[in-house]
DOKOL-116986 format. One line per field, with one value per residue (C-alpha): residue number from 1; residue in one letter; x negated, y negated, z negated. Coordinates in nm, 4 decimals, decimal comma. Each point is the difference from the previous one (the first is absolute). Example, Ala and Ser with C-alpha at 12.3 -4.5 7.8 and 13.67 -1.06 7.14 Angstrom:
BEGIN
seq = c(1; 2) $
type = c(A; S) $
xx = c(-1,2300; -0,1370) $
yy = c(0,4500; -0,3440) $
zz = c(-0,7800; 0,0660) $
***
This chain:
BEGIN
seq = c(1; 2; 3; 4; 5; 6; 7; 8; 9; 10; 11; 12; 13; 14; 15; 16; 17; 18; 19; 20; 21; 22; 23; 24; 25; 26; 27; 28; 29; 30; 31; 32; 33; 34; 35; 36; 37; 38; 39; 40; 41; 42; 43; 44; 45; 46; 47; 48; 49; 50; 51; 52; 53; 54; 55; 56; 57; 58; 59; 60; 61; 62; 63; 64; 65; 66; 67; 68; 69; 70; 71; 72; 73; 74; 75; 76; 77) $
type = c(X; X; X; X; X; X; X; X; X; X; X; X; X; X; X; X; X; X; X; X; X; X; X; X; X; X; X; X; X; X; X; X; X; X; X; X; X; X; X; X; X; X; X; X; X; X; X; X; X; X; X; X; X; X; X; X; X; X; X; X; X; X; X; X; X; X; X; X; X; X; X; X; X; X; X; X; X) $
xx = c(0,8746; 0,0283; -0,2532; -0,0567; -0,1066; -0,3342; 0,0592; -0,0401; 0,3228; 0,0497; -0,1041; 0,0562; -0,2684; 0,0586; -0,1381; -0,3210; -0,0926; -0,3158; -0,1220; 0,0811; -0,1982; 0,0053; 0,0512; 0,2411; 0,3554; 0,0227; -0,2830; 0,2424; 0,1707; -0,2923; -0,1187; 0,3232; 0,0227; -0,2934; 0,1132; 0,3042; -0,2652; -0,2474; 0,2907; 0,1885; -0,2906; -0,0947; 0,3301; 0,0475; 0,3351; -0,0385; 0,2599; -0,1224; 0,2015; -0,1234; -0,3198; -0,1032; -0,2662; -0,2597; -0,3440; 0,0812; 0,1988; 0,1657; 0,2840; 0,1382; 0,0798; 0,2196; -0,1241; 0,1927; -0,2277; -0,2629; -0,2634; 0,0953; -0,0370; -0,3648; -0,0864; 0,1971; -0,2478; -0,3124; 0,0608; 0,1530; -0,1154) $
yy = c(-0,2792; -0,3798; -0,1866; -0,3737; -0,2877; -0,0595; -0,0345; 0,2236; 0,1005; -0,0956; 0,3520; 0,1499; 0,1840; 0,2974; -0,0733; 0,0426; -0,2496; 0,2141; -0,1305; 0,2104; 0,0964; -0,2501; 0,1018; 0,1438; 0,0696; 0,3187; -0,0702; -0,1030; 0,2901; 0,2463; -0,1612; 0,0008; 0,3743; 0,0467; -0,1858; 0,1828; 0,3496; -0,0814; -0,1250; 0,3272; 0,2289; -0,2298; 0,0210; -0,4187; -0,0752; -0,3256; -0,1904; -0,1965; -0,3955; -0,2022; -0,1354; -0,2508; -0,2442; -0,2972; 0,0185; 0,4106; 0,2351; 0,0809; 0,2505; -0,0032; 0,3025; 0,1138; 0,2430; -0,0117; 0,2314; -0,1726; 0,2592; 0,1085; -0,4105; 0,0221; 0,3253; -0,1474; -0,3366; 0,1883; 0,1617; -0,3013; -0,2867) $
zz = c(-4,3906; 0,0011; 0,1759; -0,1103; 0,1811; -0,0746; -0,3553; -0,2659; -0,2091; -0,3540; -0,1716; -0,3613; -0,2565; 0,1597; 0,3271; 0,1374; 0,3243; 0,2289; 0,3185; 0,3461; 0,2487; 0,2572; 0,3563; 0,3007; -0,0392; -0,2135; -0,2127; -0,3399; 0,1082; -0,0057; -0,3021; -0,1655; 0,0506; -0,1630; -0,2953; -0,0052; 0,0174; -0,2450; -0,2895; 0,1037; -0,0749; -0,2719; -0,2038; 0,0443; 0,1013; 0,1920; 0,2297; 0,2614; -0,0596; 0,2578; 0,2441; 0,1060; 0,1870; -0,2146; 0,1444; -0,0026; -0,0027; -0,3605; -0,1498; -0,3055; -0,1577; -0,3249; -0,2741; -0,2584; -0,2381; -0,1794; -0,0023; 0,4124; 0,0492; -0,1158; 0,1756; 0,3440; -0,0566; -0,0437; 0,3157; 0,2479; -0,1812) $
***
């Protein structure tokens, strides 16, 4: 995972930007587990690109499926 300074990364179609829980070391990582939960049972496959930090806490994540794209949004968007 590549984390950016500050600045959010120039992203394709295919990915989805959701704001993070903002809090103590380990929260992106609890959070991103349950990410990585919910698309499992879900069917969504999903790769995390990058976070990062502008007036909170964003990821950016890949799904390259149309149809998994909308049901990943609905959900984290």
């Amino acid at each position: 995972m590549k984390v950016t300074a500050n600045q959010a990364p120039d992203l394709d179609d295919e990915c989805v930007v959701i704001e993070n829980p903002d809090g103590l070391t380990g929260t992106f990582t609890k959070f991103g587990d349950e990410v990585f939960a919910w698309c499992a049972e879900s069917g969504v496959d999903v790769d995390l690109i990058t976070k990062w930090y502008n007036d909170g806490n964003y990821s950016a994540w890949r799904v390259r499926d149309e149809k998994q794209r909308m049901l990943f949004i609905i959900k984290w968007s």
